[in-house]
Gaussian input, Z-matrix of N, CA and C with variables (Angstrom, degrees):
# hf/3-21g

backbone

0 1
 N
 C     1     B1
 C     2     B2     1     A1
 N     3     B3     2     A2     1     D1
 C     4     B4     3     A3     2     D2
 C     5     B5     4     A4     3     D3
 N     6     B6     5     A5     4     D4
 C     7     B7     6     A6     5     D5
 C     8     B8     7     A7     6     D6
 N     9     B9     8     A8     7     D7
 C    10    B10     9     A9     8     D8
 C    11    B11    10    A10     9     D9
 N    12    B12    11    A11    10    D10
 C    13    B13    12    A12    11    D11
 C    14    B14    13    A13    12    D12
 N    15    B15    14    A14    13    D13
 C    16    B16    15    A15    14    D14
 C    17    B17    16    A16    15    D15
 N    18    B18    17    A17    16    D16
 C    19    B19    18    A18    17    D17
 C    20    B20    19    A19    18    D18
 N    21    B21    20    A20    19    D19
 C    22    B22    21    A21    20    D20
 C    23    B23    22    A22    21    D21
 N    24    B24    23    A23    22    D22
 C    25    B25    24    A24    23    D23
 C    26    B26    25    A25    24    D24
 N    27    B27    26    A26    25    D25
 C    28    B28    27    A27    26    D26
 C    29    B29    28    A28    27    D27
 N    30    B30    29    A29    28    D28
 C    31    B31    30    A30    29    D29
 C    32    B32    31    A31    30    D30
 N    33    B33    32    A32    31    D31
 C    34    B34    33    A33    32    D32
 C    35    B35    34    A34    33    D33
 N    36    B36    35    A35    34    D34
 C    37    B37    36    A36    35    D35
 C    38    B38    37    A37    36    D36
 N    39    B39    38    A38    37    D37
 C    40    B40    39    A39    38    D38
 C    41    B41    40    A40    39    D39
 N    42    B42    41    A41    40    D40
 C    43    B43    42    A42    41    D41
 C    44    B44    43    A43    42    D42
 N    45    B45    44    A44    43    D43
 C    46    B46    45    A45    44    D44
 C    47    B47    46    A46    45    D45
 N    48    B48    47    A47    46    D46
 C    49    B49    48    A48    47    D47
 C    50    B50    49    A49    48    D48
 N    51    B51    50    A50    49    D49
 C    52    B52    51    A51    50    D50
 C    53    B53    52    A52    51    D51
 N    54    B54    53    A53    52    D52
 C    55    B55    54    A54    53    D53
 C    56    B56    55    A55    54    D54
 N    57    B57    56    A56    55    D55
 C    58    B58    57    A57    56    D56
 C    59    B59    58    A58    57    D57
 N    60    B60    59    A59    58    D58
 C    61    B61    60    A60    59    D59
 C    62    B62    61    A61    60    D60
 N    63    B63    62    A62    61    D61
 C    64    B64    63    A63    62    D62
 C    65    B65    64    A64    63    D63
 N    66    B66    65    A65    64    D64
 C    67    B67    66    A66    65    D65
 C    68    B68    67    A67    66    D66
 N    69    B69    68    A68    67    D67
 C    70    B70    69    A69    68    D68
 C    71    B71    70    A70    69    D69
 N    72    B72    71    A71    70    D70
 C    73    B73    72    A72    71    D71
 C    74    B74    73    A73    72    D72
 N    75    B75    74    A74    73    D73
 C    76    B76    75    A75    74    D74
 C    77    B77    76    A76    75    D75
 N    78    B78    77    A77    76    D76
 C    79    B79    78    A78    77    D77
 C    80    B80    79    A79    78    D78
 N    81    B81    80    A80    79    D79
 C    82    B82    81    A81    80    D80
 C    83    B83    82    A82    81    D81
 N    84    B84    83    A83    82    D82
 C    85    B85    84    A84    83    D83
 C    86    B86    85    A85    84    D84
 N    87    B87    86    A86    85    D85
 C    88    B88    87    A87    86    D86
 C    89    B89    88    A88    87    D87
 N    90    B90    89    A89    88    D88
 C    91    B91    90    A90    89    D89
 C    92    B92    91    A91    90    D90
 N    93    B93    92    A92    91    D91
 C    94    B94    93    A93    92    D92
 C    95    B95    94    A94    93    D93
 N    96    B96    95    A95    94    D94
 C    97    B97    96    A96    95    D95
 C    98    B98    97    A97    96    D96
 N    99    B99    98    A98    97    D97
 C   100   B100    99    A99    98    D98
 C   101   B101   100   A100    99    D99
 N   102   B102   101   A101   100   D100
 C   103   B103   102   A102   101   D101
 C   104   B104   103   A103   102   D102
 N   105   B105   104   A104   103   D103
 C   106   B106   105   A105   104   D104
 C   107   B107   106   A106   105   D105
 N   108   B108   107   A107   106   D106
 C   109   B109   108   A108   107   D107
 C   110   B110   109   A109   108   D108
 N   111   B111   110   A110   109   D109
 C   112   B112   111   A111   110   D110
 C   113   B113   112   A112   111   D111
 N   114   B114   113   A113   112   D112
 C   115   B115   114   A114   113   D113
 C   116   B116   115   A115   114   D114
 N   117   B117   116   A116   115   D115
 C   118   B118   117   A117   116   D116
 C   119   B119   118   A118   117   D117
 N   120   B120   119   A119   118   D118
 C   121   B121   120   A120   119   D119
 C   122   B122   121   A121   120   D120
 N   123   B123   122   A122   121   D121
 C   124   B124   123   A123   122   D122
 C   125   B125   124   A124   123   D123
 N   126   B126   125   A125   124   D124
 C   127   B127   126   A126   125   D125
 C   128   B128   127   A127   126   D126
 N   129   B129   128   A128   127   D127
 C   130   B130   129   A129   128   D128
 C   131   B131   130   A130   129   D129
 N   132   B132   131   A131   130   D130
 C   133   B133   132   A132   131   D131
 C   134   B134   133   A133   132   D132
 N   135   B135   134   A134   133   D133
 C   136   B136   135   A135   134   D134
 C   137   B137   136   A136   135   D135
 N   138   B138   137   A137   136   D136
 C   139   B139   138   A138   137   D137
 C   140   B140   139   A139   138   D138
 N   141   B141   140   A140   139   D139
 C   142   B142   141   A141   140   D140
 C   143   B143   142   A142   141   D141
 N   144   B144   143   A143   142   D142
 C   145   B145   144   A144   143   D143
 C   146   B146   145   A145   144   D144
 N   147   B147   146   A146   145   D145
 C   148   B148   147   A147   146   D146
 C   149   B149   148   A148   147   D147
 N   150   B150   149   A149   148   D148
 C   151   B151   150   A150   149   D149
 C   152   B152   151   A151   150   D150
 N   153   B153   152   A152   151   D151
 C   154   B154   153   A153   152   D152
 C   155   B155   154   A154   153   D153
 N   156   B156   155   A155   154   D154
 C   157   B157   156   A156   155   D155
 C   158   B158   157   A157   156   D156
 N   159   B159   158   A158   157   D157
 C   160   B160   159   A159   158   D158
 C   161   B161   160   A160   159   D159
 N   162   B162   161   A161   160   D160
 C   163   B163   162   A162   161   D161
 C   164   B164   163   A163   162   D162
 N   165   B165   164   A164   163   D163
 C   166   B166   165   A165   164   D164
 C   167   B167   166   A166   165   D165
 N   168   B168   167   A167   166   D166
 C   169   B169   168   A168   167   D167
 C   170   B170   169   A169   168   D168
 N   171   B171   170   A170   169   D169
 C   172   B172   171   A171   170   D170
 C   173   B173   172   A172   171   D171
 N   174   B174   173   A173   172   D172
 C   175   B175   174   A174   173   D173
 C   176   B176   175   A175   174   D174
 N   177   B177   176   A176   175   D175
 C   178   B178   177   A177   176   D176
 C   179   B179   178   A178   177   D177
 N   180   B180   179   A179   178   D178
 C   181   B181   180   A180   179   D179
 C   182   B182   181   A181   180   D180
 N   183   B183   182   A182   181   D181
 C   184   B184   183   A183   182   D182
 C   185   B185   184   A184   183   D183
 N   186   B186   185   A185   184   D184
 C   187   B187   186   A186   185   D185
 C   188   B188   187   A187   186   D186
 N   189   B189   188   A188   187   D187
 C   190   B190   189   A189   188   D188
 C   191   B191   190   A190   189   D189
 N   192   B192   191   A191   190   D190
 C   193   B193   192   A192   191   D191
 C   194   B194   193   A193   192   D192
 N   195   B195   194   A194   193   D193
 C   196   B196   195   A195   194   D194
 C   197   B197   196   A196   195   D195
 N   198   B198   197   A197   196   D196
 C   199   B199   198   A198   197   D197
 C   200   B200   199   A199   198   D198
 N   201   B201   200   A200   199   D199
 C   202   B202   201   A201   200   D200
 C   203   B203   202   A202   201   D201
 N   204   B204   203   A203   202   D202
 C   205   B205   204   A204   203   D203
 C   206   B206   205   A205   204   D204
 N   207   B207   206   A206   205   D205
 C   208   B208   207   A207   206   D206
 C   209   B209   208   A208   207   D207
 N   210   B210   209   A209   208   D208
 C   211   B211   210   A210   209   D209
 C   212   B212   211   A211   210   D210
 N   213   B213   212   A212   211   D211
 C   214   B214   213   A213   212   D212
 C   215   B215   214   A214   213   D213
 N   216   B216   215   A215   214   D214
 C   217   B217   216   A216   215   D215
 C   218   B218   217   A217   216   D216
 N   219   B219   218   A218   217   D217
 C   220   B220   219   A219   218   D218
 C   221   B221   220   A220   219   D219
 N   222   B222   221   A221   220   D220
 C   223   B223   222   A222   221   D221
 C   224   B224   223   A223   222   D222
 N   225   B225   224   A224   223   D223
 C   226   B226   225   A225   224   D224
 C   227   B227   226   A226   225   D225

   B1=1.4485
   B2=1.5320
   B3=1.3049
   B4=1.6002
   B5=1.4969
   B6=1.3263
   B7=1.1649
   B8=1.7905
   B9=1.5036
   B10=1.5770
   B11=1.2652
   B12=1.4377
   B13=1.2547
   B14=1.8980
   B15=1.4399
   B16=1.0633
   B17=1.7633
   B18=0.5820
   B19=1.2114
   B20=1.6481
   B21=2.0526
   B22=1.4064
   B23=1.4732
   B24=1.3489
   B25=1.5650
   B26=1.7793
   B27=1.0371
   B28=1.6094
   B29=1.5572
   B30=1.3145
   B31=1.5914
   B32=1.8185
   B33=1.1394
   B34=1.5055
   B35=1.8813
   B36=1.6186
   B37=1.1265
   B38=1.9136
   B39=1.1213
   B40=1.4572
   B41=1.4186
   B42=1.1910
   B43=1.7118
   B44=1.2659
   B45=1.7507
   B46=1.3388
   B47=1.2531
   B48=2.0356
   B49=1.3507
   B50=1.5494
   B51=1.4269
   B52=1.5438
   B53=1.6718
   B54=1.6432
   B55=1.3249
   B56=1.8137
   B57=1.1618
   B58=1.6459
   B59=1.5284
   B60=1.3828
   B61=1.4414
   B62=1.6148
   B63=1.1700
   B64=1.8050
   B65=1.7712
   B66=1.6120
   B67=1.4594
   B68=1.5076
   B69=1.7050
   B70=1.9205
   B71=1.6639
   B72=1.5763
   B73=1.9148
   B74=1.0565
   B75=1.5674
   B76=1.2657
   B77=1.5299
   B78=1.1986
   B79=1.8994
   B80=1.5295
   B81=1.2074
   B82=1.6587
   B83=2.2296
   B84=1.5251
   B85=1.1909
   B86=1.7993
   B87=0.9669
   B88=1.6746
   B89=1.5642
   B90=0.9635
   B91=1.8816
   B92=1.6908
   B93=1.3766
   B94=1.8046
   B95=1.3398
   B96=1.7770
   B97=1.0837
   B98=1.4722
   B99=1.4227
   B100=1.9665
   B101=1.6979
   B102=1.5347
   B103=1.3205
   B104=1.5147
   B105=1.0756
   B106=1.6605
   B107=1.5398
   B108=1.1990
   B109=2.1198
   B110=1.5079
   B111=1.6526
   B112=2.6283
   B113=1.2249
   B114=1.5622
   B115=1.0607
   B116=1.6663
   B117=0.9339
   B118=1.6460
   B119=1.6781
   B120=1.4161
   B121=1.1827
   B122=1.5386
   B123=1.0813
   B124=1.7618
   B125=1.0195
   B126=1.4857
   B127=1.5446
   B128=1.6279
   B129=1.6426
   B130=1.2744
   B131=1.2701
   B132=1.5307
   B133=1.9346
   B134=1.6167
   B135=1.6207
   B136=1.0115
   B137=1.6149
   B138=0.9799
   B139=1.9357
   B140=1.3276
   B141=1.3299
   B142=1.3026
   B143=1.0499
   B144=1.5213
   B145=1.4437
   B146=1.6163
   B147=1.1027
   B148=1.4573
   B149=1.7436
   B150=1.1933
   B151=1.6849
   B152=1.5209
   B153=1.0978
   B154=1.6410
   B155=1.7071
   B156=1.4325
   B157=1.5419
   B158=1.6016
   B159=1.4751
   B160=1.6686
   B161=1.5321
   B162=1.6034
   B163=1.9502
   B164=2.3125
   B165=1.4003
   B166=1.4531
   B167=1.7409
   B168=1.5808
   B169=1.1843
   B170=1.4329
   B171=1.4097
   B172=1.2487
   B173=1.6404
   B174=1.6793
   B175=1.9841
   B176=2.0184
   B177=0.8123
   B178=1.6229
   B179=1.8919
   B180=1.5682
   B181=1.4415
   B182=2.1313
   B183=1.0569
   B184=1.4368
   B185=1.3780
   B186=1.4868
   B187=1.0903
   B188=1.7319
   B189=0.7664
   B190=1.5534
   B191=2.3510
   B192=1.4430
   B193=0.8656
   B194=1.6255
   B195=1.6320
   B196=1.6019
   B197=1.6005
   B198=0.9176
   B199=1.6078
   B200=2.0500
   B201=1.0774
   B202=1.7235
   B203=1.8063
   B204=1.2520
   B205=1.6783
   B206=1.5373
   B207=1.6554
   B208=1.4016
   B209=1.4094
   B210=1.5586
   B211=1.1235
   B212=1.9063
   B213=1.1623
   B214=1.3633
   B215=1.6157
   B216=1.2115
   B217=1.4033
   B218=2.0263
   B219=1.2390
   B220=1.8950
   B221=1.4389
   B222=1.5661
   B223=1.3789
   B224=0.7814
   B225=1.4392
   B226=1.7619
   B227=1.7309
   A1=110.78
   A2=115.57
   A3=116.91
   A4=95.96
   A5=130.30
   A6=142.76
   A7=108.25
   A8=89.51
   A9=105.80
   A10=116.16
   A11=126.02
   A12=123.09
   A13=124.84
   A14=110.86
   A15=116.11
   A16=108.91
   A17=147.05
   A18=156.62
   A19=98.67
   A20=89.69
   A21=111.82
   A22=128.98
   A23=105.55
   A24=116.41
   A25=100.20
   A26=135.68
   A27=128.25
   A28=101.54
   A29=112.26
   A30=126.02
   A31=111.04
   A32=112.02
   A33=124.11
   A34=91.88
   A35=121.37
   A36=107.15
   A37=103.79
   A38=146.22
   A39=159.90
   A40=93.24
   A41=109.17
   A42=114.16
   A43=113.25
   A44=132.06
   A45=106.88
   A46=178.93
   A47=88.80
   A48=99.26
   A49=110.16
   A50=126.89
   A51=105.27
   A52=110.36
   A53=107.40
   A54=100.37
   A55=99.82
   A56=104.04
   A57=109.93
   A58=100.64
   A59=123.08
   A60=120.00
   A61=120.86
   A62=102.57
   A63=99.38
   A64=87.33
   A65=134.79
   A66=107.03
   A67=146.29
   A68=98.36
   A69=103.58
   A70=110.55
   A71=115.72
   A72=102.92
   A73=104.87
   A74=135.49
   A75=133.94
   A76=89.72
   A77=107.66
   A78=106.71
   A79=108.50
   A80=116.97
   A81=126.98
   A82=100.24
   A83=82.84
   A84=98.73
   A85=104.34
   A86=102.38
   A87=124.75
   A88=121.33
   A89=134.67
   A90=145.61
   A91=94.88
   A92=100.95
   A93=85.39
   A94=131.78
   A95=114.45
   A96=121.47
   A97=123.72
   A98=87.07
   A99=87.72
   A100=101.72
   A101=106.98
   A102=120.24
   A103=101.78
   A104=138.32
   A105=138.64
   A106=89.90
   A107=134.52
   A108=100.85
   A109=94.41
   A110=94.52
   A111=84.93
   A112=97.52
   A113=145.80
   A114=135.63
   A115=110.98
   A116=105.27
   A117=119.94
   A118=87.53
   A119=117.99
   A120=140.41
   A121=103.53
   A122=132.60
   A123=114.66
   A124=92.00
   A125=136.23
   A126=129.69
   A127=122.72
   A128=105.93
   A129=114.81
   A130=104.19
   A131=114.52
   A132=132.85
   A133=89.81
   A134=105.63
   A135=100.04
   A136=122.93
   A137=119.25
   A138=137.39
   A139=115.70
   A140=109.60
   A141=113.32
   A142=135.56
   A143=131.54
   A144=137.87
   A145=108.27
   A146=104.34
   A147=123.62
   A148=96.78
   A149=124.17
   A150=137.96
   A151=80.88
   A152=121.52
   A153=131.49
   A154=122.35
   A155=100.86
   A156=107.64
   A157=107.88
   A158=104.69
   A159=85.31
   A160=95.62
   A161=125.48
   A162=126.05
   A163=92.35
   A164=112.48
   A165=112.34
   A166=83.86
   A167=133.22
   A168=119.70
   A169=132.85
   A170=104.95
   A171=113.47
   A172=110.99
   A173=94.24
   A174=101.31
   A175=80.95
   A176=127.64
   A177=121.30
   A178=88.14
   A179=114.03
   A180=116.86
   A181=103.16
   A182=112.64
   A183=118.72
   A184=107.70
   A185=130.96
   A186=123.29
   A187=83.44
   A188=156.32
   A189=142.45
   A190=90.41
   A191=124.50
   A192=106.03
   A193=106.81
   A194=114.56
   A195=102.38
   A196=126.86
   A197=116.87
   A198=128.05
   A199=94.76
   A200=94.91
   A201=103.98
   A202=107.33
   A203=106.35
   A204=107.59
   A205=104.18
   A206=122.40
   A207=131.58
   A208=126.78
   A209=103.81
   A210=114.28
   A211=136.11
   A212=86.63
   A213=99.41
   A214=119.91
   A215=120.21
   A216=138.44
   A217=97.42
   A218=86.53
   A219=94.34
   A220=122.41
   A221=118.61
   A222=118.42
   A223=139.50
   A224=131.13
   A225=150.26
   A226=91.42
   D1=-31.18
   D2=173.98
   D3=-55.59
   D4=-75.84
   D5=-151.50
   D6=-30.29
   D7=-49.32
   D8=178.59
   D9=-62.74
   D10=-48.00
   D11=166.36
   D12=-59.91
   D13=-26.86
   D14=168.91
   D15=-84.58
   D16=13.27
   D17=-165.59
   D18=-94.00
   D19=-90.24
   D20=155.03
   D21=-10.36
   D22=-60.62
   D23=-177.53
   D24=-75.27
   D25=-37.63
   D26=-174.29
   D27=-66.13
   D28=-56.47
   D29=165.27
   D30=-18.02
   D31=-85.49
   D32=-178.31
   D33=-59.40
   D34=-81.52
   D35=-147.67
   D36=-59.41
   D37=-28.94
   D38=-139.56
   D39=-96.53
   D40=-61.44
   D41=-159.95
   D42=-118.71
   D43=-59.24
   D44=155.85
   D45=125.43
   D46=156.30
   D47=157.01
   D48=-97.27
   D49=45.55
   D50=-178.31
   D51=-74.72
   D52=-18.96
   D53=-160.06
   D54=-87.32
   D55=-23.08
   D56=178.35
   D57=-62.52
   D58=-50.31
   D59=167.85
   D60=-47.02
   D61=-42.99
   D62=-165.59
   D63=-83.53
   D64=-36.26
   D65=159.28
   D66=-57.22
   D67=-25.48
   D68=161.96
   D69=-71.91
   D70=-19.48
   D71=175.65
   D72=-72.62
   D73=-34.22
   D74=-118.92
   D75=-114.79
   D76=-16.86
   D77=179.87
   D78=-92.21
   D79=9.60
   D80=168.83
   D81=-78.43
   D82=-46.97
   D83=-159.39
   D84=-62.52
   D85=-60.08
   D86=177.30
   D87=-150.99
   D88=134.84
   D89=-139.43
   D90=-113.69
   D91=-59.65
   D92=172.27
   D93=-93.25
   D94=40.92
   D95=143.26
   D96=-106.48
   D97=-18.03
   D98=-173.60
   D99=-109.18
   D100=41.16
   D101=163.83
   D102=-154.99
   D103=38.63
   D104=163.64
   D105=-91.28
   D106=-12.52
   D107=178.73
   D108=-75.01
   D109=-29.94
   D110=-172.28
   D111=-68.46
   D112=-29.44
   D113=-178.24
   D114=-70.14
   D115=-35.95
   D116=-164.51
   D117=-63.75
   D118=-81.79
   D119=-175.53
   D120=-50.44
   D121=-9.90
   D122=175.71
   D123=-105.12
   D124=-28.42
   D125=171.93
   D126=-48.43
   D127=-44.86
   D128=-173.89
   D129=-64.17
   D130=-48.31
   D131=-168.94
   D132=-41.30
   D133=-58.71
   D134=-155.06
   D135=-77.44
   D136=-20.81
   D137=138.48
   D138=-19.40
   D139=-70.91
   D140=166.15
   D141=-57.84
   D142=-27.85
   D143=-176.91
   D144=-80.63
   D145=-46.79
   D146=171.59
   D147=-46.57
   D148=-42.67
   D149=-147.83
   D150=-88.91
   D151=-72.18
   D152=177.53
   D153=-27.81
   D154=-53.60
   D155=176.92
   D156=-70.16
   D157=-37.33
   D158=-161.57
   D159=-72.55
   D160=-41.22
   D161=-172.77
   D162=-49.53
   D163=-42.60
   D164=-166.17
   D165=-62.56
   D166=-57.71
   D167=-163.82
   D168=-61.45
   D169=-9.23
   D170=-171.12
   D171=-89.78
   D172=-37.53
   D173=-168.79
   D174=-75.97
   D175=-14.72
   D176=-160.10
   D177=-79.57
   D178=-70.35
   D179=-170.67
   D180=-61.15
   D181=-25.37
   D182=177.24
   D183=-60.44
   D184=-35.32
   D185=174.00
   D186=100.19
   D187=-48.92
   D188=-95.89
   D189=-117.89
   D190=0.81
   D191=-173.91
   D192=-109.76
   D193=143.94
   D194=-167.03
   D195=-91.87
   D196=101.76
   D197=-146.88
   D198=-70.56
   D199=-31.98
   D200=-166.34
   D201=-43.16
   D202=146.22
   D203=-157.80
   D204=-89.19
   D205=-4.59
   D206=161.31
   D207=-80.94
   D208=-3.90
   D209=167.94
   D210=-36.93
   D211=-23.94
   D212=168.78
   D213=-144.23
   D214=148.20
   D215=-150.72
   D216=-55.47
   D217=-61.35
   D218=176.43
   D219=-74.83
   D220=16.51
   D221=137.22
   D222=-94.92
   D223=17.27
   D224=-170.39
   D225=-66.19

């Protein structure tokens, strides 16, 4: 049963996190390269949210979404 757990643990620490490792060296080196995936990834978030409000603005001016607070069974 060790074996398995050591296994496990070589798995994650061996292979991986190697790339999480080569991003904690690489932020010695330079900071806004070994932080462009949070940039990357708050860009997209923020793509989408933007994407979200305008689809919410449209069913909102459409009339067509049901605002009423019985709308669902567990608001009685």
């Amino acid at each position: 049963m060790k074996a398995f757990f050591e296994a496990i643990q070589s798995l994650f620490v061996d292979f991986l996190f190697k790339p999480l490792d080569w991003l904690r060296a690489l932020e010695l080196d330079n900071w806004w390269l070994a932080n462009s995936i949070s940039w990357i990834l708050m860009a997209i978030c923020g793509y989408y949210m933007v994407y979200w409000i305008k689809q919410l603005r449209i069913f909102d001016e459409a009339g067509t979404e049901n605002q009423d607070t019985t709308a669902h069974s567990f608001l009685k």
